[in-house]
Residue, then its C-alpha position, 0 to 999 in steps of 0.5 A: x500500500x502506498x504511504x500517504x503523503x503529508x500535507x506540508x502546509x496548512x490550508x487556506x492560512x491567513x495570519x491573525x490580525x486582532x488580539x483573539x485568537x481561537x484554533x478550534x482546530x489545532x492543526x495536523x500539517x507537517x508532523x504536527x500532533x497533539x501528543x506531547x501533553x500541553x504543546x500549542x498548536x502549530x497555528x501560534x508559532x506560524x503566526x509569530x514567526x511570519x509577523x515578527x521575523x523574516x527567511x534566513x532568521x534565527x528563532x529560538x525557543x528554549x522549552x522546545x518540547x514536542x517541537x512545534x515551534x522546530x517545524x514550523x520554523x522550517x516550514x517558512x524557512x527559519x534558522x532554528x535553535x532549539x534547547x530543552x532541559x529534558x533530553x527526551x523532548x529534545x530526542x522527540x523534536x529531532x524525529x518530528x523534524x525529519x521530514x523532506x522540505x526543500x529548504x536552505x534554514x538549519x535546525x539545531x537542537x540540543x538538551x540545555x537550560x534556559x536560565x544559562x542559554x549557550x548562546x551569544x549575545x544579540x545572536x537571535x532574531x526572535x524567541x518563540x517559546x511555550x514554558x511550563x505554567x510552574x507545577x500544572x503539568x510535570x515534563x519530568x520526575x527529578x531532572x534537575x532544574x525543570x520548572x515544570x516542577x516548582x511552585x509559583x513563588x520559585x517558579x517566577x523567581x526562575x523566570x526571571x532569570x530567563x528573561x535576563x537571558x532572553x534579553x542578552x541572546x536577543x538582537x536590538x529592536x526584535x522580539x519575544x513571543x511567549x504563552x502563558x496561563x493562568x492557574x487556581x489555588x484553594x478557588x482563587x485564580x493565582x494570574x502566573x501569566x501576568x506576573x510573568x509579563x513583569x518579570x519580563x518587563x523588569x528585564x528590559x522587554x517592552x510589551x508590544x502585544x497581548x493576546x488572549x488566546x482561547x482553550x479548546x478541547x481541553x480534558x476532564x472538561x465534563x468533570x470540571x464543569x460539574x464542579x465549577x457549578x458546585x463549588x461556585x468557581x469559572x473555567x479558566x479557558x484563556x491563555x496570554x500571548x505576550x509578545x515583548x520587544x527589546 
């Protein structure tokens, strides 16, 4: 049987122009999958990639994960720095980037931290990244140093060193695009997302964007919603786009 061929592209793409965004249907061009548990959908680095860079650029996204940002930064002809402190994403990324594309840009990845980028300063051309939101969801057991471990409190406390670093790595004048949600604690929402945008303003960043980018699909939604009835509290079904500039 003849193997089907993968569509490379999405179809009938048209960049976002307000600052709503809503992607039902998540995307599967490419290797493109929702799989890696908590990975974004591939219409949000395209978006930020064709806006905010050009071909022949270097994008960089230091919490690479299941490598949605490596493909599509190879689907519009983008250099690709990708970094993750787990070697399994980093193993998962290289798979997902193997496909034939006829295309000049390199892809480069390999396991690090992003609170001490291997990088030079003013080296990059944008960052596009999708961190952990603190201890929502855990990446790893033990691996030393994965935020996705930490509590909110130490968790920005780390990001503010990747924002520092963010920063140095970062040429004059390009930008910074990272997603960040929310989380509840005892019903009360703790906003991780907007302390995040100070921790990156307190760098240097200036905040250019903020985008509300909406939730769908998301699982347990039936249990979840019995419960906010109960116990008198709302879904949180948004996450915040920030996109900074240096």
């Amino acid at each position: 049987m003849a193997k089907k061929k993968i569509s490379l592209q999405p179809e009938n793409f048209e960049l976002e122009t307000n600052t709503v965004w809503a992607f039902p249907d998540r995307g599967k061009w490419a290797t493109h999958d929702a799989k890696y548990r908590g990975n974004w959908s591939p219409y949000i680095p395209r978006n930020v990639i064709l806006r905010y860079s050009q071909e022949g650029d270097t994008v960089l996204d230091q919490f690479v994960g299941g490598g949605t940002t490596a493909v599509e930064a190879k689907l519009t002809h983008r250099n690709f720095v990708g970094i993750d402190i787990n070697p399994s994403a980093i193993e998962l990324t290289k798979r997902k980037c193997e496909f034939d594309f006829d295309t000049q840009a390199t892809t480069t990845l390999s396991v690090g931290d992003a609170r001490a980028l291997p990088l030079d300063d003013k080296s990059v051309d944008l960052i596009c990244t999708h961190p952990p939101y603190a201890n929502i969801i855990h990446y790893s057991e033990d691996i030393d140093g994965d935020l996705s471990l930490l509590p909110m409190k130490e968790f920005l406390f780390e990001m503010g060193k990747i924002a520092k670093e963010c920063y140095r790595v970062l040429k004059k004048d390009k930008f910074c695009a990272i997603l960040m949600g929310d989380t509840r604690q005892k019903g009360m929402v703790q906003p991780l997302a907007f302390e995040t945008m100070r921790v990156f303003e307190l760098a240097g960043f200036k905040t250019k964007e903020i985008i509300i980018k909406e939730q769908h699909n998301c699982k347990a939604t039936g249990y979840w919603k019995t419960n906010s009835i109960k116990f008198n509290f709302l879904l949180l079904a948004h996450e915040y786009l920030f996109v900074f500039k240096k």
